[in-house]
N, C-alpha and C positions, 0 to 999 in steps of 0.2 A: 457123340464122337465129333471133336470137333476137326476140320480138314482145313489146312492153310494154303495158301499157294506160295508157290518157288520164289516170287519174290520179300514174301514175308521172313518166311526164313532164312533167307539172306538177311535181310536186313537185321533180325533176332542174333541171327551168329554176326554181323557185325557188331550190335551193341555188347553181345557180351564181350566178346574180342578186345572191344575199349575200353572196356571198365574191369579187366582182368590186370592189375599192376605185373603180374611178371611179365607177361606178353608182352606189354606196352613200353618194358626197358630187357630186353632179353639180349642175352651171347650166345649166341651158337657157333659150334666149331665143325667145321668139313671141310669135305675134298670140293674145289672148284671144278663145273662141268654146266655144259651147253652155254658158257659163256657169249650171248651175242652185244653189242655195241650198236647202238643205232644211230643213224645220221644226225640226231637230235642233241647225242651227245650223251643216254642214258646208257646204265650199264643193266642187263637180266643176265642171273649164270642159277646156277641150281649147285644147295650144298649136300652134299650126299656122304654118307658112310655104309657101310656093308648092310643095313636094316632098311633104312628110308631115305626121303630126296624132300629137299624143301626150297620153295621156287625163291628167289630174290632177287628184288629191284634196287638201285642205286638210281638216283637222278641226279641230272649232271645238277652242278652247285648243290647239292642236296646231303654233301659227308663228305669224307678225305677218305683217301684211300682205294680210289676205284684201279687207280694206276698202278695198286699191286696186284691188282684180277688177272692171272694166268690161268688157263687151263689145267688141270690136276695139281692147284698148287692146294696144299692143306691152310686153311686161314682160319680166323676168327671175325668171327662178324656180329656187332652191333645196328640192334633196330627195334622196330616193333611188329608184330605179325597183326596182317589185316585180311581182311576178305575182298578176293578180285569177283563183285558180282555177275558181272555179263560171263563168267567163264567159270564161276562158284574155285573159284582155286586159292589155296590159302598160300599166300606168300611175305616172307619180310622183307619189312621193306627198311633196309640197309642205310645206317649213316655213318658208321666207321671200318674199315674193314684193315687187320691187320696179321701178317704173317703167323703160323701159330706156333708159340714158343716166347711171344713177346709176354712177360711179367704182368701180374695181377694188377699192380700199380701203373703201369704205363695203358694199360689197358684203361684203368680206372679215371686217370688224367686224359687221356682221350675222351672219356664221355663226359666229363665235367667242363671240356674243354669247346668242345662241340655244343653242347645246352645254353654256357654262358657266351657264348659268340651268337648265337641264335636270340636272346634276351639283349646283345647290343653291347656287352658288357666293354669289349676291345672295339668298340667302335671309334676310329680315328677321329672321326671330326667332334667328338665332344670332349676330346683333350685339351688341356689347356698348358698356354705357356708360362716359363718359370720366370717370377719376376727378376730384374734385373739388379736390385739392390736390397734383398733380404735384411731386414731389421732382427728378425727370431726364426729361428730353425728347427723345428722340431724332428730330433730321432727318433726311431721307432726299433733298437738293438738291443744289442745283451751287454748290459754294465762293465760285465766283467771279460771280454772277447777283445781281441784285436781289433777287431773293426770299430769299437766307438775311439778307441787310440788313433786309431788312422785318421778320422775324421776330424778330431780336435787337431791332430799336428796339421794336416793341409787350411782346414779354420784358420789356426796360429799364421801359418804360412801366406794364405793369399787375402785373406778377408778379416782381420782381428775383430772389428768393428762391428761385426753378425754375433748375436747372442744363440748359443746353441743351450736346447730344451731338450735334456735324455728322457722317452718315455720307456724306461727298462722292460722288455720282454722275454720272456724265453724262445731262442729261435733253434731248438731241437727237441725234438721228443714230445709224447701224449699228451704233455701241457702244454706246449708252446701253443696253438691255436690259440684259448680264451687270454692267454696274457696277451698273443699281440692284437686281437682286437681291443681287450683292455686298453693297452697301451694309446690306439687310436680315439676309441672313444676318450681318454684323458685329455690328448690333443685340441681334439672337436670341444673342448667344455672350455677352451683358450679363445679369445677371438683376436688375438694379436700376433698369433703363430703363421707365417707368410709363406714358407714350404714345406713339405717332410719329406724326411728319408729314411725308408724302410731296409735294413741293411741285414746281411749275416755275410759269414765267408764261405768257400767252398766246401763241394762235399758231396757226396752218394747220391742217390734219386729221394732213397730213405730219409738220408739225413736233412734235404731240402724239403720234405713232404711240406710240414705245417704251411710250408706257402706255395701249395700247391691245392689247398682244402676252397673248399666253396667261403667260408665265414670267412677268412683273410680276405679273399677276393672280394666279397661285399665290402667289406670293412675299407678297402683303397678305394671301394668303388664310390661310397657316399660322403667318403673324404669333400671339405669344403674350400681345402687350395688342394694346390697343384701338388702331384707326391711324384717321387723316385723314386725308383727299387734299385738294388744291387745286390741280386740275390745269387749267393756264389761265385763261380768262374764266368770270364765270357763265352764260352760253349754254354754256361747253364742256361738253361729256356724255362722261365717257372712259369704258373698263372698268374703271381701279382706281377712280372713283367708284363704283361700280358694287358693288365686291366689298368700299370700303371699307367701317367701323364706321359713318363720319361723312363726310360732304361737305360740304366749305368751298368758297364761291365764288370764292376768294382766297387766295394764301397769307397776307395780312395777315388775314385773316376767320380763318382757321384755327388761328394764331397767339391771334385771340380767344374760340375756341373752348375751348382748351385750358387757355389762364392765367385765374385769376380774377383780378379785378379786385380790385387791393389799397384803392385811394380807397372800393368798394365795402365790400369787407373792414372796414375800421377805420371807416366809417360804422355797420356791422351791430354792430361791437365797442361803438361808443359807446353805442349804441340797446341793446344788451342790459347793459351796466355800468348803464345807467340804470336799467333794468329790476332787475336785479339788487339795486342798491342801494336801490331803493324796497322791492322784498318783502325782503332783508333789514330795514330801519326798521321796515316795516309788524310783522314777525315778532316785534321786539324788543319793540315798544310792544304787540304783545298779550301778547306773554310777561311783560311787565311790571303789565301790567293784572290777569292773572291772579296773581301774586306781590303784588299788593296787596289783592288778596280773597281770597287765602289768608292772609296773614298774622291776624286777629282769628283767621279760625277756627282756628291755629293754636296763638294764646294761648288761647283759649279749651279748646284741646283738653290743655293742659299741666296735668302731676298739680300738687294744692296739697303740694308739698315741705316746706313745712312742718308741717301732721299730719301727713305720711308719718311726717317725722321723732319728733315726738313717739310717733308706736303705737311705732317700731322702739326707743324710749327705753321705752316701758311694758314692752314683752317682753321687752327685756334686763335690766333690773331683774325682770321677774317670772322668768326662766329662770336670773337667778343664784341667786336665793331657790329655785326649785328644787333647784339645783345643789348649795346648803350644806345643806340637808337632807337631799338625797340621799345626801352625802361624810359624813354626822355620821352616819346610819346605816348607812351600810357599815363606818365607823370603829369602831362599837360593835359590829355584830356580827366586825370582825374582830378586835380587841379578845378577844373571848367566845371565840371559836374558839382564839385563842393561850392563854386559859388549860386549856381542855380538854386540850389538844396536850402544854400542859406539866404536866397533870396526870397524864397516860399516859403519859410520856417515861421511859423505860429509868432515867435518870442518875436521876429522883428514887427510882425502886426500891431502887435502886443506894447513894443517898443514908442511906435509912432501913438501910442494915446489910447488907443482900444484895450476891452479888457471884457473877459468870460463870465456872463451872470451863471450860477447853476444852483438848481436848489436839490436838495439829497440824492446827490452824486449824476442828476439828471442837468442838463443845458438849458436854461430859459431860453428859449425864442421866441416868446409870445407875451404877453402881457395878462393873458385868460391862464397862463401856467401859474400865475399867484394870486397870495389873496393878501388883506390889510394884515398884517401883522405877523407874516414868514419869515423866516429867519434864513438867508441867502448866503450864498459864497461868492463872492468876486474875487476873479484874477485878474492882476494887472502884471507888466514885465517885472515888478522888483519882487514881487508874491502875491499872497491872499487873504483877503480879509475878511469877516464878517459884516453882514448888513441887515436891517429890518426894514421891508415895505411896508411906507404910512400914506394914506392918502385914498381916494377913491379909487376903484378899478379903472387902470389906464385903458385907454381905447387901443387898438391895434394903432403905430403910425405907420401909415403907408410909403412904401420905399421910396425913394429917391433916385439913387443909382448905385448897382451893384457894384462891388469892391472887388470881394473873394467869398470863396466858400471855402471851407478847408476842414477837416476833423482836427478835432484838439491831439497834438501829438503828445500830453500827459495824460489824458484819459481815455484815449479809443476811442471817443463816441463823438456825433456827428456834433458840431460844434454849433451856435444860432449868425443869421448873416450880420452881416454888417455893412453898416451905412456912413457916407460923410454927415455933418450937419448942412 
């Protein structure tokens, strides 16, 4: 046999408790009693009928509705039932509570209304704003309704220049749901579509249902622009208002929502061309102001070109008088140099009576450089001749007094010395 302790079984009827789906979305209907409020701001009251009593908590921020908790008042109450362990008492714990007598349906928009606010669904700060100059506009209404007329004539009216994109839905009855998420998915498969607008006109809690369903709501929710509803009258409150970007009272509101206003437009255009052309004027005539106080000081700042021109006449005249002094003595020293040149020059040696023995293409200067019967070159100033050595080997004759030495400037090579007689 097996024995548990008090907190096991607690905990055992907790987990069933959770994993029980009616318990975990349940309506109970009673009479309100032992209603206390505490400082904190929660609500505990107990729902009782003639049979049983069943405890229930409300936490403050935790559901709508605490503010209709009177004592003996007959309500309806949504929650889930849990187990309070340190006190084993089973209580629900309450997140909408509402008078009883309110409709199946309004009931039922409450708890879908409460789940998707708790998921983030109407979370303000991840709305986004409507662009300002729509290129394509996607609807999301019924072809054949008033409300897609409405929105074309205010289109025609304030904005012609927006292309409007009809995604035909049904917005009454068992169908409407899958055509108007239809309809948005159609949108979403566009990527040039810049708003929508989800429209029907008025009408019953009934007749507005389909956009009151959870799949609509997702469907505005993963929209990837910005959407508007105008769902019914302005009293109507639906959930795609709810989940939309933007809430329009009207579909013709909504309509104005979206289009600017072109009369608007080319008024703002007037008003800024005026603007515009004034601070252009304005800009010219100071730019022009300042161009006439620049100009003296302008003149005033320009070289006197005429002495320029005079210095640049003095220097050129004084740089040519350089120039021919310069050329007149370079002329005369080169002049000087040319006769040095030609008083050293081989030919005038040459000239005075001397002349170049050389035998195959070498200079005699010796007498031991030939032998009886060589065949020699001699040059003298007029030219050269050939010659043959006859006779015995001459002896060296021994100098006398040196002349010059000089290399033959026709052959490169060291030339032999020469002697007076």
């Amino acid at each position: 046999m097996a024995v548990y302790s008090v907190t096991e079984v607690a905990r055992y009827l907790t987990d069933v408790l959770r994993e029980d789906p009616v318990l975990q979305n349940v309506w109970v209907r009673g009479e309100v009693g032992n209603l206390v409020r505490s400082a904190a701001g929660h609500s505990y009251f107990s729902l009782r009928d003639g049979n049983a009593t069943l405890r229930c908590v409300m936490f403050r921020g935790g559901g709508v509705g605490a503010d209709l908790l009177e004592e003996g008042d007959a309500v309806i109450a949504h929650g889930r039932v849990a187990l309070y362990e340190p006190r084993g008492d089973l209580q629900l714990i309450a997140d909408i509570v509402r008078p009883e007598g309110v409709g199946e349906l309004q009931l039922k928009l409450e708890e879908l209304k409460m789940r998707l606010e708790n998921e983030g669904l109407f979370e303000e700060s991840r709305k986004r704003p409507l662009p300002r100059f729509p290129v394509r506009v996607g609807v999301v209404t019924s072809p054949t309704g008033s409300v897609w007329h409405d929105i074309q004539n205010v289109t025609a009216r304030r904005y012609p220049a927006v292309e409007l994109v009809l995604a035909p839905a049904l917005v009454q009855g068992n169908e409407a749901v899958p055509t108007i998420v239809a309809a948005f998915d159609a949108l979403e498969r566009l990527d040039d579509i810049d708003v929508t607008i989800v429209a029907r006109g008025g009408g019953s809690l009934e007749d507005l249902w389909p956009f009151n369903e959870e799949d609509v709501a997702r469907a505005i929710f993963k929209s990837s622009v910005p959407v508007v509803s105008a769902i019914g009258h302005e009293t109507d409150y639906s959930i795609a208002d709810l989940v939309a970007d933007v809430r329009a009272p009207t579909p013709s509101a909504a309509a104005e929502l979206v289009m600017p206003d072109q009369a608007e437009l080319f008024a703002d255009i007037r008003v800024l061309r005026r603007s515009l052309n004034s601070i252009i004027t304005g800009r010219l005539e100071s730019t022009q102001w300042e161009m006439d106080a620049l100009l003296p000081r302008l003149s005033r700042g320009l070289p006197d070109f005429d002495t320029l021109r005079l210095r640049i006449d003095d220097m050129m005249r004084t740089t040519a008088g350089h120039l021919r002094g310069t050329m007149q003595v370079s002329s005369e020293r080169v002049n000087g140099l040319r006769g040095i040149l030609e008083s050293l020059s081989p030919r005038d040696t040459l000239l005075r009576g001397y002349a170049i023995v050389h035998k195959e293409n070498t200079v005699v200067t010796s007498p031991s450089q030939v032998a009886d019967g060589d065949l020699i070159g001699v040059t003298v100033a007029q030219g050269v001749f050939k010659a043959q050595v006859t006779g015995e080997d001459a002896r060296p004759v021994p100098p006398r007094r040196r002349k010059r030495s000089r290399k033959s400037p026709s052959s490169g090579q060291a030339s032999m010395d020469l002697f007076e007689d």
